[in-house]
C-alpha positions in Angstrom: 61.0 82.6 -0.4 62.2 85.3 1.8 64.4 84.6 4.6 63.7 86.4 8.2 66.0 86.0 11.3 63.1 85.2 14.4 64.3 86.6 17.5 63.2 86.1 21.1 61.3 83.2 20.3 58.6 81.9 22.5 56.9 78.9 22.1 53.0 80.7 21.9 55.1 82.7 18.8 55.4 79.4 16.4 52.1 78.5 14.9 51.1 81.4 13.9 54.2 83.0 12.1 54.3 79.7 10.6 50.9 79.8 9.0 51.6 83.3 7.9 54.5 82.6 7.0 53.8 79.4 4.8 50.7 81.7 3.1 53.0 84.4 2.0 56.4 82.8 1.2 58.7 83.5 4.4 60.7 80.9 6.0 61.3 81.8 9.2 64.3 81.0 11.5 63.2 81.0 15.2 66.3 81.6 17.9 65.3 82.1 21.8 68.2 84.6 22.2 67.2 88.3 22.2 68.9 90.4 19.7 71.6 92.5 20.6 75.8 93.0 20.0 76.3 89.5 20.7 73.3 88.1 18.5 73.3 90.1 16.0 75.7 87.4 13.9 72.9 84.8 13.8 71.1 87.2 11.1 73.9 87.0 8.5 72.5 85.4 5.4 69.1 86.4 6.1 66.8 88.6 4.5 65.7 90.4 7.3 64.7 90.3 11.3 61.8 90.0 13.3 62.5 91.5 16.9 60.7 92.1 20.2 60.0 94.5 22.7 62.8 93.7 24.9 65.8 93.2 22.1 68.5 95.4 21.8 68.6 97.8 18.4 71.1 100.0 19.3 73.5 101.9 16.9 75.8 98.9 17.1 73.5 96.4 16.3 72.0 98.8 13.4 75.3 98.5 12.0 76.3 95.0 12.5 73.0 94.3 10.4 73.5 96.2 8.2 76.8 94.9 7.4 75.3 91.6 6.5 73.3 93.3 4.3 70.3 93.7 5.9 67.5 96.2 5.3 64.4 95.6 7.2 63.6 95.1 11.0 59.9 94.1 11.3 58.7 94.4 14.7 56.4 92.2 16.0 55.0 94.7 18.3 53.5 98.5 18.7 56.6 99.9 20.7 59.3 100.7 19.6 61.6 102.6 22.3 64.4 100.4 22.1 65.4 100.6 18.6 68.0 103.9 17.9 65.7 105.1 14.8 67.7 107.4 13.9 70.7 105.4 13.4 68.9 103.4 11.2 67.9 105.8 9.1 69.0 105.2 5.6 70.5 102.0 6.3 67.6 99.3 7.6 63.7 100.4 7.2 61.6 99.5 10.2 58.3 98.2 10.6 55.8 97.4 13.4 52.4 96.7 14.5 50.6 99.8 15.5 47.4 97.3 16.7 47.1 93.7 17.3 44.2 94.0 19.7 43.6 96.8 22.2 41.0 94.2 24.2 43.5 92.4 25.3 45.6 94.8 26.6 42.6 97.1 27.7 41.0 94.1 29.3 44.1 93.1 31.3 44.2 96.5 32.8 40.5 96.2 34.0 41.4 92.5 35.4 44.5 93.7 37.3 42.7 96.6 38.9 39.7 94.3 39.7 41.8 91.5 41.4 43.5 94.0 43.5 40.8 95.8 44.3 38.8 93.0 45.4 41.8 90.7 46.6 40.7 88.1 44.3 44.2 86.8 43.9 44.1 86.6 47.8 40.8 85.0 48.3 41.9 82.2 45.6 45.3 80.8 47.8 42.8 80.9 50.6 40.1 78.9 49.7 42.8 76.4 48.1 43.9 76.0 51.7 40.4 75.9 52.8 40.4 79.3 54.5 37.0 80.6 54.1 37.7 83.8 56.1 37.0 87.5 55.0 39.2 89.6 56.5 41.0 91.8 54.7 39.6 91.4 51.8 37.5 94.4 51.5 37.3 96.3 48.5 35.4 99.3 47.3 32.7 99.9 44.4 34.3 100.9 41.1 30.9 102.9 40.7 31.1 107.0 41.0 34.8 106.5 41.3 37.1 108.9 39.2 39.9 106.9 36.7 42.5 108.7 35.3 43.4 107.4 31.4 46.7 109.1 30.8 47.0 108.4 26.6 43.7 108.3 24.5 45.0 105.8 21.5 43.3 102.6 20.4 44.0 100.8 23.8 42.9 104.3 25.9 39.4 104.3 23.8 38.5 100.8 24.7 39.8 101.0 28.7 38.0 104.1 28.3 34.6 102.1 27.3 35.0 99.7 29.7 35.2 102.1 32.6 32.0 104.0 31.7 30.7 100.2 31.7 31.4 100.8 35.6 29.7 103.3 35.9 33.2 105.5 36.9 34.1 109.2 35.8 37.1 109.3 33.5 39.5 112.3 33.2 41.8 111.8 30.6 45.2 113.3 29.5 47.1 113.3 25.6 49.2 115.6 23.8 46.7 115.3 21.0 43.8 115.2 22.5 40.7 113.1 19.9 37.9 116.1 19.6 35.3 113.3 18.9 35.5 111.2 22.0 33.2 111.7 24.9 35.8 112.3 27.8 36.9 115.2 29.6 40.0 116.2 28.5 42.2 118.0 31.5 46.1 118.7 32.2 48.7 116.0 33.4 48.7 117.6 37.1 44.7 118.1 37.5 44.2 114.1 36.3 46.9 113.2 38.8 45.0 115.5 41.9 41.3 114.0 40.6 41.9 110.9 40.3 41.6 108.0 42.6 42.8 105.6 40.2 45.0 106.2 36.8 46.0 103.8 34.3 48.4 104.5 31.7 48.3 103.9 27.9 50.7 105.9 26.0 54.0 105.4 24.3 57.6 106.1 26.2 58.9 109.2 24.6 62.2 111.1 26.0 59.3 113.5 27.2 57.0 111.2 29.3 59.6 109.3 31.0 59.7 108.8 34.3 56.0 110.7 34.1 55.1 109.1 37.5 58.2 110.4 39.9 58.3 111.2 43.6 57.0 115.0 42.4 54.1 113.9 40.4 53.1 111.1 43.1 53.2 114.1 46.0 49.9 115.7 43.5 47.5 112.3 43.7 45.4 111.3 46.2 46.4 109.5 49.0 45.5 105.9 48.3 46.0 106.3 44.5 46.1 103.0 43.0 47.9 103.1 39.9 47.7 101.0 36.7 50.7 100.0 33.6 49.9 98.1 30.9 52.6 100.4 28.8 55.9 100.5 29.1 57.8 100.4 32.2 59.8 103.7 31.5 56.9 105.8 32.3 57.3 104.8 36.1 60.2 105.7 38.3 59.9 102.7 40.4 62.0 103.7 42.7 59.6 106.8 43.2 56.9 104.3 43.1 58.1 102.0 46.2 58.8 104.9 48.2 55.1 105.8 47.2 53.6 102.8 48.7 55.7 102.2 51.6 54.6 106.5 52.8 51.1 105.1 51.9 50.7 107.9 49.7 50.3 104.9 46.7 47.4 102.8 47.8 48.2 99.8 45.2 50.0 99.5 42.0 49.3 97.0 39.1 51.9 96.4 36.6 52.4 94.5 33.5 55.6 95.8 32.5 58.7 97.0 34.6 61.3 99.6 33.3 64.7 97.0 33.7 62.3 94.0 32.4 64.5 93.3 29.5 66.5 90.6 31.2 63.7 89.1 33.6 60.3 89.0 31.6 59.2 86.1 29.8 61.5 83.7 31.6 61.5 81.5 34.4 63.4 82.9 37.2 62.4 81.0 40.1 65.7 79.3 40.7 67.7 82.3 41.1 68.2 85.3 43.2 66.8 88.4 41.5 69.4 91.3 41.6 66.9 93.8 41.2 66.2 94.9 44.8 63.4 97.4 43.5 61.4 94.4 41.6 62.2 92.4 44.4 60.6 94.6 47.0 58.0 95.3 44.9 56.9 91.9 44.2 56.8 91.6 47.9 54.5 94.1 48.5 51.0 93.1 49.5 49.5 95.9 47.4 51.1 95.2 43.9 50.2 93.0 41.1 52.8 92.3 38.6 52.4 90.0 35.5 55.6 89.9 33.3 54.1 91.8 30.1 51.2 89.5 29.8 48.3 92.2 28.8 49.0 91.2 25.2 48.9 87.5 24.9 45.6 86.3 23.5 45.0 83.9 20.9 43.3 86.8 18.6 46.5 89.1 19.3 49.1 86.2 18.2 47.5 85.6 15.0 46.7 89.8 14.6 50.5 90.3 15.4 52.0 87.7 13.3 49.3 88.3 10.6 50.7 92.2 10.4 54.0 91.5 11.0 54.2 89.0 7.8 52.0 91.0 5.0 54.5 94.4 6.4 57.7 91.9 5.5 55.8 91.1 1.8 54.8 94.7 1.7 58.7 96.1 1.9 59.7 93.5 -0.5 56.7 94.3 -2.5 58.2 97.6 -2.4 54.7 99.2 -1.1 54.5 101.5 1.1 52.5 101.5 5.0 52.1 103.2 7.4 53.5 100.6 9.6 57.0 101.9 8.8 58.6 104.1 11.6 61.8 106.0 11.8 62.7 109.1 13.4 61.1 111.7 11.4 57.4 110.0 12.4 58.1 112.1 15.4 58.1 115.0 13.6 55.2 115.0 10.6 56.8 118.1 9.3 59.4 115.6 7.8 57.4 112.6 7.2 57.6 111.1 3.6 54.9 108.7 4.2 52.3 111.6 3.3 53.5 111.4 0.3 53.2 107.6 -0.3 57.2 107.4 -0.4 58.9 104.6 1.9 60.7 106.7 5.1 64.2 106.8 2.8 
C-alpha cells in the first residue's frame, strides 16, 4: 500500500481518487491546504504527493520533500508552470495528466463566449425578477464570423470542431503547427488583426507570457472579444482592463486569472478582495469569469484521478510514461523518454 500526501483537497476530488485508489493499492491522505514552504511538512512519512494547479513547487519546497525522502510529485493536472522542474531534477520525478477530457474544457470555452454573447447570464437575473424586457441584450450570429484558436493541442482540436459546427472561419496560431488538421495556419500578429474573437489554448511558457499585452491588444479589432480557458499568465490583465475600458476589448471571458492562486476555488464572499484588477474586472459588464471551472465534469474527475493513480503505480512499478515531465521535455534534444528510460 503506497502512501500519497493529497493536497488542495476539494470535496468533488474524494470519490474518485478513492475508488482508484482502493483498485490499485494507494491510501490516500486528503489535506485542504495547498502545498507550499509552510505545508510541505505534512508529507513527511509519505510515499509521495499529489498537487494542484495552484500549489507551490518551488526550489524550497523541492527540497523540503525531498528531505523526507520523497521522490515523486504526481500532478493531478495537465499544467505544470508552477513546479521549478529543474530543481527537481534528479531529486523527485514528476508526473501529470496530459488529457483528462478536452470537452470539457473545449465546451466551457464555447458556453462562456455564448452567454456573453448573447447576455444569457443577464437575461436569467431578469426573468427571476420578472423582467421580461430586451434591451440590451442584443447579440450577434456566430455564423461567417472569424475565431482566433491561439494553440492547436487536444483542447485547440475539439474548440476547433465545435467552431466549424458554427459555421465560423478559424485562423489558428502554434509553434508546431499539426500538418494534418484542416485549419489555416497564420502568424501570432495576423490572427490577432483577423480575428473578431480569439480563444486561447496553449500552455504558459517564459515565451508566451503575457502574449496578450497593451502592444498585442493595439493589433485586434476593435470589439475583440477574447476567450481563456488556459492559464492566466498568458493575459496581462492589467493590459486587458485598460483594453475594455478604451473599448478597444469588446468582452472578455475567463476561467482562469494570473494571481488566482490564493482566490480560486474558495469562497470569498465575506471579504474584501485585495486584488483591485480582479476586482474591477469582475465588475465589468462585459466579462465573464468562472474560477477555473472549464475542467470539472464528472468524466474529467474520474479521467484525472484514473491517470493520476495508474502514473503513481507506474513509477513504483518502475515503468516508464510519457506522463513524466522535467525540464529537458522542453528541449527533445535531451529527452530520455525516447529512449524508454525514466527522466533521471
Amino acid at each position: 500500500m503506497f502512501k500519497i500526501a493529497f493536497y488542495d483537497t476539494k470535496s468533488y476530488d474524494i470519490p474518485a481518487f478513492e475508488k482508484y485508489g482502493k483498485e490499485r493499492g494507494i491510501e490516500f491522505k486528503f489535506f485542504e491546504s495547498h502545498l507550499n514552504s509552510d505545508t510541505a511538512h505534512l508529507s513527511k512519512g509519505y510515499d509521495g504527493v499529489c498537487a494542484f494547479v495552484n500549489d507551490t513547487i518551488d526550489k524550497e519546497v523541492i527540497d523540503i520533500l525531498y528531505s523526507y525522502n520523497i521522490k515523486l510529485i504526481a500532478l493531478r493536472c495537465a499544467g505544470f508552470n508552477n513546479i521549478d522542474t529543474k530543481a527537481a531534477f534528479g531529486k523527485i520525478h514528476i508526473y501529470r495528466v496530459p488529457a483528462y477530457s478536452p470537452y470539457a474544457v473545449a465546451e466551457h470555452a464555447m458556453a462562456l463566449l455564448q452567454t456573453i454573447n448573447r447576455r444569457i447570464h443577464k437575461a436569467y437575473i431578469r426573468t427571476r425578477d420578472y423582467n421580461f424586457s430586451l434591451n440590451e441584450l442584443v447579440g450577434v450570429d456566430l455564423y461567417d464570423k472569424t475565431i482566433g484558436v491561439v494553440g492547436t493541442g487536444k483542447i485547440g482540436k475539439v474548440f476547433i470542431n465545435i467552431c466549424k459546427g458554427y459555421g465560423m472561419h478559424v485562423l489558428a496560431y502554434d509553434k508546431y503547427p499539426d500538418p494534418n488538421l484542416d485549419v489555416e495556419y497564420v502568424e501570432l500578429d495576423e490572427l490577432f488583426k483577423r480575428s473578431d474573437f480569439i480563444s486561447l489554448h496553449c500552455p504558459l511558457t517564459d515565451e508566451n507570457k503575457h502574449m496578450i499585452n497593451s502592444e498585442s491588444i493595439k493589433l485586434m479589432k476593435k470589439g475583440v472579444g477574447i476567450i481563456n480557458t488556459s492559464r492566466g499568465g498568458l493575459i496581462d490583465g492589467k493590459a486587458l482592463l485598460e483594453g475594455i475600458k478604451n473599448r478597444q476589448i469588446g468582452f472578455a471571458c475567463l476561467d482562469v486569472y494570473e494571481e488566482e492562486g490564493d482566490l480560486f476555488y474558495q469562497d470569498k464572499s465575506g471579504h474584501i478582495l485585495d486584488d483591485d484588477t480582479l476586482r474591477s474586472l469582475i465588475a465589468m459588464p462585459n466579462v465573464i469569469i468562472t474560477s477555473h471551472q472549464a475542467f470539472l465534469t464528472k468524466e474529467a474527475l474520474q479521467n484525472i484521478a484514473d491517470t493520476t493513480t495508474q502514473n503513481i503505480i507506474d513509477y513504483f512499478s518502475n515503468k516508464t510514461t510519457d506522463n513524466e515531465i522535467c525540464y529537458h521535455c522542453a528541449n527533445m534534444e535531451n529527452c530520455k523518454k525516447k529512449r524508454n528510460l525514466k527522466c533521471f
